[in-house]
C-alpha positions in Angstrom: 112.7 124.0 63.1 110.9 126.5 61.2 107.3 125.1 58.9 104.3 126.3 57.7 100.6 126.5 59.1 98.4 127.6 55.7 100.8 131.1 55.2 102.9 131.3 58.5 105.6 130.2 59.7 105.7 128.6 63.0 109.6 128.0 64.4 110.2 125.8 67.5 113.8 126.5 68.6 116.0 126.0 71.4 117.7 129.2 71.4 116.8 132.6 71.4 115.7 134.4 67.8 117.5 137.7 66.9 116.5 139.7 65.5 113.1 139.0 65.5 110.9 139.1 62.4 108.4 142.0 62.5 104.8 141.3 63.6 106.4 138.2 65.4 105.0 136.6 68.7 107.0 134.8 71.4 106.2 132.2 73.4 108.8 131.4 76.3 108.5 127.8 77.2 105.2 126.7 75.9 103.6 122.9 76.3 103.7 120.5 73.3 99.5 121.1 73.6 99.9 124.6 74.3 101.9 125.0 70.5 99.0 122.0 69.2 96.2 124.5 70.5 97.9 127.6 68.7 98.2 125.7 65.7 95.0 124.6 65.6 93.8 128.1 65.8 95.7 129.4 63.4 94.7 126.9 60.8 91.3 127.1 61.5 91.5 130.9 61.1 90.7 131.7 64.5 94.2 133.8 65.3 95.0 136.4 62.4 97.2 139.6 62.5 100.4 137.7 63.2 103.5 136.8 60.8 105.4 134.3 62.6 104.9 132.4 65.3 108.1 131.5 67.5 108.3 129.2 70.5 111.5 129.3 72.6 111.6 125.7 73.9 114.5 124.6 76.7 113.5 121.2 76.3 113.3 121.5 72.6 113.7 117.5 71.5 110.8 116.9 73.6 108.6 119.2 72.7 109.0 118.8 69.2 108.6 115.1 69.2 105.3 115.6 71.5 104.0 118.2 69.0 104.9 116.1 66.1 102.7 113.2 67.1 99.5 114.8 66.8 100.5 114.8 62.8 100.9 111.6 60.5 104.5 112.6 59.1 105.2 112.4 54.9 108.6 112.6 53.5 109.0 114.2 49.9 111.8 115.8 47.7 111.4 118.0 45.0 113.5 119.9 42.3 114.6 123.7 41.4 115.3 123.3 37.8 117.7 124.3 35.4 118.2 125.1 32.0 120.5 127.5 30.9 119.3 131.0 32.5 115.1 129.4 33.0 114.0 127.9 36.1 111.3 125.6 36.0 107.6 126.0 37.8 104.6 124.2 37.8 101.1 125.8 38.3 98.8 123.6 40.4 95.7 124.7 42.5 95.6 128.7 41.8 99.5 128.9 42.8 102.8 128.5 40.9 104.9 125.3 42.6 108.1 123.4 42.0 107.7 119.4 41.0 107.6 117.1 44.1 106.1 114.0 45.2 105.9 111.7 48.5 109.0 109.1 48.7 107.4 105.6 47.6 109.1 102.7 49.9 111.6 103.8 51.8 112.7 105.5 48.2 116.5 107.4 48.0 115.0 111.2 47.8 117.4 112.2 44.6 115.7 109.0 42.7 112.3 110.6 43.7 113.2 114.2 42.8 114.3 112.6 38.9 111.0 110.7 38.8 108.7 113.7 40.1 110.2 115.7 37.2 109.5 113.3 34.8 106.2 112.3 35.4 105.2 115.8 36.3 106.3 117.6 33.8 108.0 114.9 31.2 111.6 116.1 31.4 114.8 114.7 32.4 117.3 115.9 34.9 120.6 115.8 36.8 120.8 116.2 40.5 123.6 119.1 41.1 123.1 119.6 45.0 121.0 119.7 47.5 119.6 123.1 48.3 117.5 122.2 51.9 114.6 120.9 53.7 111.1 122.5 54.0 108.2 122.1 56.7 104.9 122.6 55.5 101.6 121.2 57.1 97.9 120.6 55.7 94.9 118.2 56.3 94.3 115.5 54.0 91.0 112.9 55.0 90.8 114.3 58.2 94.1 113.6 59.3 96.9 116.5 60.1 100.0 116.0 57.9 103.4 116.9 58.8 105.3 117.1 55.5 109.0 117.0 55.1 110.0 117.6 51.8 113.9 117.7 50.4 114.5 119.9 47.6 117.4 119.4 44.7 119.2 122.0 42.2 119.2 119.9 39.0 120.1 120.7 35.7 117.5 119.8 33.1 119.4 117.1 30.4 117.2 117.2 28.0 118.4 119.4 24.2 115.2 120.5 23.8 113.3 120.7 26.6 109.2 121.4 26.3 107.5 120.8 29.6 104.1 118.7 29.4 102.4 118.8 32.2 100.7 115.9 34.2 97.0 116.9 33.4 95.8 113.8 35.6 97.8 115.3 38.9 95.8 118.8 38.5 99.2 120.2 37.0 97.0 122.8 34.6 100.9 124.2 33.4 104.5 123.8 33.2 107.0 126.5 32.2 110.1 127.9 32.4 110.9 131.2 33.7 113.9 133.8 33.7 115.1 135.1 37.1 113.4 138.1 36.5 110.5 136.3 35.5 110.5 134.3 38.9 110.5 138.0 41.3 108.0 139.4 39.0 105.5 136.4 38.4 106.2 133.5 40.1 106.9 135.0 43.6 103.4 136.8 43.7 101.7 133.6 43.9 103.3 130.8 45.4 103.6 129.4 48.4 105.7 130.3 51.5 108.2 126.9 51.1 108.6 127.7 47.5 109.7 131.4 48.3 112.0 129.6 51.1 113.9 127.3 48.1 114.2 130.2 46.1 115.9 132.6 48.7 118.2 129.6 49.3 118.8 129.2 45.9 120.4 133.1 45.4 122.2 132.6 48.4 124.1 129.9 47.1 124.7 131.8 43.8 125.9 135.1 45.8 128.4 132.0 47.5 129.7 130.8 44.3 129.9 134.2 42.7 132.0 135.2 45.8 134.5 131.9 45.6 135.3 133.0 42.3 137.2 136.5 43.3 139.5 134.3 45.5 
């Protein structure tokens, strides 16, 4: 499992990691509270100068689950948005985003990724796929949170579609963008999950583009 502490990426996995990210750092082994304590250091900004932070676990179910109880876990989706060759962003708290939200009551994630786009940004969309899941942790009333959030490619449905963003959520914009757009703007100040969705995203258009030679 691979998620996010502030800017890096921590990945807890059972196997061995090649090749290896550049500025990474290994840890063979390590404690559930040996991976809390790094954490912890790295969110309070007392360990810099590394990218990624890899533990190679044996025991890997149990030292995940151990790990994961210091947190109080939140389940979210969210949407990559279509509309013929613009994607949609939010901008939210200095950085651009994608429209998400916590599942209410046990709430069917594709329901939630419609309503987040609609009360975010005031459009209406189809579900096309699922694209994947992203890790991402932060602090909210003292508490460490865990966040799980599944992201959607959806089309947007509406003919003409005008973004209006929730002012009451701290949503200060909503916009669409070109693919170009995206690499030149929207990549330069987002946040590491959001980078993650988009990679994912032109991976599965390089798939489909392939399929259609055969």
């Amino acid at each position: 499992m691979r998620f996010y502490v502030k800017n890096y990426p921590f990945t807890i996995s059972a196997q061995q990691i090649n090749p290896l990210p550049e500025d990474a750092v290994v840890y063979n082994s390590a404690s559930a509270s040996q991976i809390w304590q790094i954490y912890e250091s790295v969110f309070e900004n007392r360990i810099t100068g590394h990218s990624h932070f890899i533990f190679i676990e044996p025991h890997y179910e149990q030292i995940l689950q151990e790990f994961l109880s210091h947190f109080k876990i939140v389940d979210a989706a969210g949407a990559l948005v279509q509309h013929q060759d613009k994607y949609l962003f939010i901008y939210r708290f200095e950085s651009w985003d994608l429209p998400k939200g916590k599942l209410e009551d046990q709430e069917d994630p594709v329901f939630n990724a419609i309503r987040e786009v609609k009360e975010e940004c005031n459009l209406n969309i189809k579900v096309r796929s699922e694209l994947l899941v992203t890790h991402h942790t932060y602090v909210l009333e003292n508490n460490h949170v865990f966040k799980n959030t599944k992201w959607f490619l959806a089309d947007c449905i509406d003919e003409n579609p005008a973004p209006i963003p929730q002012v009451v959520e701290g949503i200060q914009k909503a916009e669409w963008f070109t693919k170009q757009e995206v690499e030149e703007i929207v990549l330069k100040n987002t946040y590491p999950s959001i980078r993650e969705v988009w990679q994912t995203f032109l991976h599965l258009c390089d798939h489909e583009r392939s399929k259609s030679f055969f």
